[in-house]
mmCIF file of the C-alpha atoms, coordinates in Angstrom:
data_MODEL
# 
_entry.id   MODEL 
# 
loop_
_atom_site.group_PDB 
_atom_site.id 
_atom_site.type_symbol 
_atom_site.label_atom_id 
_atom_site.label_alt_id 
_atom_site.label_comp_id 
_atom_site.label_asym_id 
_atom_site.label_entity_id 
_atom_site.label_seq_id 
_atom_site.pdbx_PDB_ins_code 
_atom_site.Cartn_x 
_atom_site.Cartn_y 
_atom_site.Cartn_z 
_atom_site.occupancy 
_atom_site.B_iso_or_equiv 
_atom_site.pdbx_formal_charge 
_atom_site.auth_seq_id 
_atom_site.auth_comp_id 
_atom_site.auth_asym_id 
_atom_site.auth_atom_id 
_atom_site.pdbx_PDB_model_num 
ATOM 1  C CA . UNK A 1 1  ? -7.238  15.750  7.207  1.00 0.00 ? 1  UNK A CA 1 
ATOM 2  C CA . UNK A 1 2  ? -6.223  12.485  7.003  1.00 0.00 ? 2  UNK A CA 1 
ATOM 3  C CA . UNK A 1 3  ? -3.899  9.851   8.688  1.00 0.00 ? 3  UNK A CA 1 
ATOM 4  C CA . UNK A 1 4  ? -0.435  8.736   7.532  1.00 0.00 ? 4  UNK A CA 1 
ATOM 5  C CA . UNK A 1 5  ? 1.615   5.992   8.246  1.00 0.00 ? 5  UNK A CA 1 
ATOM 6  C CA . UNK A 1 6  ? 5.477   6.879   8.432  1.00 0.00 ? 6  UNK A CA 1 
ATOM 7  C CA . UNK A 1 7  ? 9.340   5.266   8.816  1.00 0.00 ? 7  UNK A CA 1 
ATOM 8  C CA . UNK A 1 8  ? 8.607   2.954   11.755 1.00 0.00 ? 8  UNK A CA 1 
ATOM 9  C CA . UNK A 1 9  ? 6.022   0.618   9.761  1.00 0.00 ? 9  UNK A CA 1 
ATOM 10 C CA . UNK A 1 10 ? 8.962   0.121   7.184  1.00 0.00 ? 10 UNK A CA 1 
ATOM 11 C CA . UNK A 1 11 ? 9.908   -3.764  7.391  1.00 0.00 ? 11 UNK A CA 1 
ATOM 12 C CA . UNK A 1 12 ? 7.479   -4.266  10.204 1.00 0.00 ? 12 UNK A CA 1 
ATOM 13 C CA . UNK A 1 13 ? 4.441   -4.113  8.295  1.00 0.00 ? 13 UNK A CA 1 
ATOM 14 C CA . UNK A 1 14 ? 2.004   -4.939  11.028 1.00 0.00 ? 14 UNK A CA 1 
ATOM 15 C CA . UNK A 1 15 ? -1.897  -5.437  9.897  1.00 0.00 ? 15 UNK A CA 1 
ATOM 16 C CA . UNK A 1 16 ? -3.454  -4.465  12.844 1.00 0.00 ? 16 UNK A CA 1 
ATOM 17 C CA . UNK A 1 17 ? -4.389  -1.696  11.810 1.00 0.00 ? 17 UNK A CA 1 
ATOM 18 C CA . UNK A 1 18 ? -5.675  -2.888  8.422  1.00 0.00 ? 18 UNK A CA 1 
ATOM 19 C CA . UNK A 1 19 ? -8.305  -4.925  10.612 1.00 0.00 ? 19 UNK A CA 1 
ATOM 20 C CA . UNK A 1 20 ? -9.920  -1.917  12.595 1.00 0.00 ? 20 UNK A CA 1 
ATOM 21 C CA . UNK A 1 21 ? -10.213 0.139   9.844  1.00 0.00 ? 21 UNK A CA 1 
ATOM 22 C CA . UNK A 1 22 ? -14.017 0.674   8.920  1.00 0.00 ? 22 UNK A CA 1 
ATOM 23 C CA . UNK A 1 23 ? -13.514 1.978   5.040  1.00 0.00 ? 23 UNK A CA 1 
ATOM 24 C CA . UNK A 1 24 ? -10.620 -0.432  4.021  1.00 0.00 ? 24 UNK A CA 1 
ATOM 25 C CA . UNK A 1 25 ? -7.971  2.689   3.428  1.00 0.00 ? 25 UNK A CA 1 
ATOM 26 C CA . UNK A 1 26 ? -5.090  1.222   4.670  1.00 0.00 ? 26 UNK A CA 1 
ATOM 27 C CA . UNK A 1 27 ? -3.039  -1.011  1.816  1.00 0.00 ? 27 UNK A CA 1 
ATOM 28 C CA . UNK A 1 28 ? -1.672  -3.323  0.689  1.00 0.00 ? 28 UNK A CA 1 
ATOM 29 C CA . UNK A 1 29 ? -3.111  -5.411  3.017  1.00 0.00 ? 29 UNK A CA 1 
ATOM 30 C CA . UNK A 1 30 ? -2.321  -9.165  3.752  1.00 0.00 ? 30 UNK A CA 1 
ATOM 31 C CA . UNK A 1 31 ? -3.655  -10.823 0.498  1.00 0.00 ? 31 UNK A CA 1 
ATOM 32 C CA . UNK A 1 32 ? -3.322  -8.554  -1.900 1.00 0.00 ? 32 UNK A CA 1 
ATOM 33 C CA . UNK A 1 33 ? -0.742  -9.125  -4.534 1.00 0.00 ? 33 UNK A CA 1 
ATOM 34 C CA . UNK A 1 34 ? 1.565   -5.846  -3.321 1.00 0.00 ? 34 UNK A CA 1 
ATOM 35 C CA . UNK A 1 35 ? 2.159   -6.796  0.098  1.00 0.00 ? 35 UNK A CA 1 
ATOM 36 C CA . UNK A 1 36 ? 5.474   -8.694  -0.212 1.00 0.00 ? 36 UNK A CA 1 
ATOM 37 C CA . UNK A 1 37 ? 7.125   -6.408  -1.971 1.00 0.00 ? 37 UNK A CA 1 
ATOM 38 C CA . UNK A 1 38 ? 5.490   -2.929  -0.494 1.00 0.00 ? 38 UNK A CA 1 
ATOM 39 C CA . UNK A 1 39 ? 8.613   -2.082  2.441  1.00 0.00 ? 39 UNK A CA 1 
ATOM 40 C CA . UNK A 1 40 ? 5.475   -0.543  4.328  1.00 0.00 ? 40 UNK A CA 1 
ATOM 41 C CA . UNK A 1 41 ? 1.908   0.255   4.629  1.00 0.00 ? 41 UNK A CA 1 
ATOM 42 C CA . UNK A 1 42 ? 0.030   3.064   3.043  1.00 0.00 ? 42 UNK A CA 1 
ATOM 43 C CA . UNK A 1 43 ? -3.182  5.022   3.606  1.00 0.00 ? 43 UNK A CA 1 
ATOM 44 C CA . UNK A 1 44 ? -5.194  6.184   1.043  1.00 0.00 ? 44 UNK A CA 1 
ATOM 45 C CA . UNK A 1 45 ? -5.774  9.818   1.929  1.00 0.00 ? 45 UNK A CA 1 
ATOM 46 C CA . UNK A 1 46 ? -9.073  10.232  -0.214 1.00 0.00 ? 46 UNK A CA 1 
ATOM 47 C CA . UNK A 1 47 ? -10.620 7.254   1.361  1.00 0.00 ? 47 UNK A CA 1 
ATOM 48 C CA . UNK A 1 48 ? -9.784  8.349   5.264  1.00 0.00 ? 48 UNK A CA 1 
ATOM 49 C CA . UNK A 1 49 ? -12.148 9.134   7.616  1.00 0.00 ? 49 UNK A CA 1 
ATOM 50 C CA . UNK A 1 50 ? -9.854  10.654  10.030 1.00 0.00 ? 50 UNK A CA 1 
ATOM 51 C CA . UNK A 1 51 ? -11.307 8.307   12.855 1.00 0.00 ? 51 UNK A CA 1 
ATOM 52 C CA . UNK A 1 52 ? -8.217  7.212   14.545 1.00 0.00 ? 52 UNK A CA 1 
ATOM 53 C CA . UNK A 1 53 ? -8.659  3.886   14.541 1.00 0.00 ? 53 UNK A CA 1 
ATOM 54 C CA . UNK A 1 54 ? -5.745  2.853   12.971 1.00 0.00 ? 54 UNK A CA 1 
ATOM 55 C CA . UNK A 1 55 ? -3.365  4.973   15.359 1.00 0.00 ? 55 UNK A CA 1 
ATOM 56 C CA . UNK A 1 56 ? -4.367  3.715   18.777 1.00 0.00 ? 56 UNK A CA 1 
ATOM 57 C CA . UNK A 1 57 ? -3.718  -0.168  17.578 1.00 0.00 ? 57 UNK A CA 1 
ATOM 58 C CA . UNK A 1 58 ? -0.265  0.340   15.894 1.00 0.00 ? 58 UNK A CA 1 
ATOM 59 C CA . UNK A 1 59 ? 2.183   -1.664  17.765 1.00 0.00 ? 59 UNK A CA 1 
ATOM 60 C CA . UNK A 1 60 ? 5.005   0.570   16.704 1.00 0.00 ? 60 UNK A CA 1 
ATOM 61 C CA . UNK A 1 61 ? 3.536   3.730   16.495 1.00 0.00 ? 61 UNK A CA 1 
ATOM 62 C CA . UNK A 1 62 ? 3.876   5.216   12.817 1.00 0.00 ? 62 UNK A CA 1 
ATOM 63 C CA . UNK A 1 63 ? 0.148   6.056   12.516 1.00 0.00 ? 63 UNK A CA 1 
ATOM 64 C CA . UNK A 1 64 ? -0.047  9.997   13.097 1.00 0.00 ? 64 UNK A CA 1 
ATOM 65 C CA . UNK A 1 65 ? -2.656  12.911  11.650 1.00 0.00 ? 65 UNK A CA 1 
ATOM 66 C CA . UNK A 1 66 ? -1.366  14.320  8.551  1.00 0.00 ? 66 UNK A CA 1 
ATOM 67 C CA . UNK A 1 67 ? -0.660  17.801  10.487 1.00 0.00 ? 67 UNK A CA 1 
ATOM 68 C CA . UNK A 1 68 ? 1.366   16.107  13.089 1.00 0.00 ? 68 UNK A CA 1 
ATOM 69 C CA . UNK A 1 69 ? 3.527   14.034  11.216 1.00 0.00 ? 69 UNK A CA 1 
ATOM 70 C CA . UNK A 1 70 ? 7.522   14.271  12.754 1.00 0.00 ? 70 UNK A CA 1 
ATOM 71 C CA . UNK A 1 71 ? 9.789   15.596  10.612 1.00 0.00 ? 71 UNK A CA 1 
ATOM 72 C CA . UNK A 1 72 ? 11.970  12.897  8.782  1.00 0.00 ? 72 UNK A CA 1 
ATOM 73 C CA . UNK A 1 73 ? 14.608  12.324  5.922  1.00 0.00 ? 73 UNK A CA 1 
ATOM 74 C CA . UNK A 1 74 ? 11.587  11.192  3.736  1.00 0.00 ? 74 UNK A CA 1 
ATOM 75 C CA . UNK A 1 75 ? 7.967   12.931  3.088  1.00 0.00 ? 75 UNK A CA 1 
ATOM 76 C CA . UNK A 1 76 ? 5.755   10.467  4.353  1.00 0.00 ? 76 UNK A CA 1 
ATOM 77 C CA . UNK A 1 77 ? 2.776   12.442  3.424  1.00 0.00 ? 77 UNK A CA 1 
ATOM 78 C CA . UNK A 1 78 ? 3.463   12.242  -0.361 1.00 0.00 ? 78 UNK A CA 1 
ATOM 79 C CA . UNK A 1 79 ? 4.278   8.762   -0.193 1.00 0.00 ? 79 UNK A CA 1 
ATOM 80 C CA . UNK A 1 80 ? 1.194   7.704   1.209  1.00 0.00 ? 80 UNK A CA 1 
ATOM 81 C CA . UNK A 1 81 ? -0.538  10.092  -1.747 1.00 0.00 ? 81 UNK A CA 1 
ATOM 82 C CA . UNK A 1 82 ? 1.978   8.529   -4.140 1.00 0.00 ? 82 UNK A CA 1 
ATOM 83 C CA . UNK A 1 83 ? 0.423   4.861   -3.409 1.00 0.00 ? 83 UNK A CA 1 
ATOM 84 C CA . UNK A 1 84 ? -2.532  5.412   -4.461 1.00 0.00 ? 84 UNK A CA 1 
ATOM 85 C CA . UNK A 1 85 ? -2.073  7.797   -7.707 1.00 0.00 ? 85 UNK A CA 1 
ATOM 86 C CA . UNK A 1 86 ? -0.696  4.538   -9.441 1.00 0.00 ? 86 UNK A CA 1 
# 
């Protein structure tokens, strides 16, 4: 399993949870050449430890497992895949 960030980190991008995470899955972070343009934040689901420490510091809590993502107009799972298969 893995984590995956969904709709509510769209415009907000908020890093905190790029800082606590311990294998650097969560991008583009602040720095990297993507971040302006990405609309949110994505986590590499190949790279995830499934430690949850992403989840408990996101301020607008869009961090959820990958089996308890809400349902929503937009798969959220595949885009998070889709980051990271460019």
């Amino acid at each position: 399993m893995t984590y995956v960030i969904t709709e509510p980190c769209i415009g907000t991008k908020d890093t905190a949870c790029v800082g606590v995470c311990p294998v650097d899955c969560i991008h583009p972070g602040p720095g990297e050449a993507a971040f302006a343009a990405a609309p949110q934040l994505y986590i590499d689901p190949e790279a995830c430890i499934d430690c949850g420490a992403c989840m408990s510091v996101c301020p607008v809590s869009a961090i959820f497992p990958e089996d308890e993502v809400p349902p929503s107009p937009v798969d959220y799972i595949a885009l998070n895949k889709e980051y990271f298969q460019k």
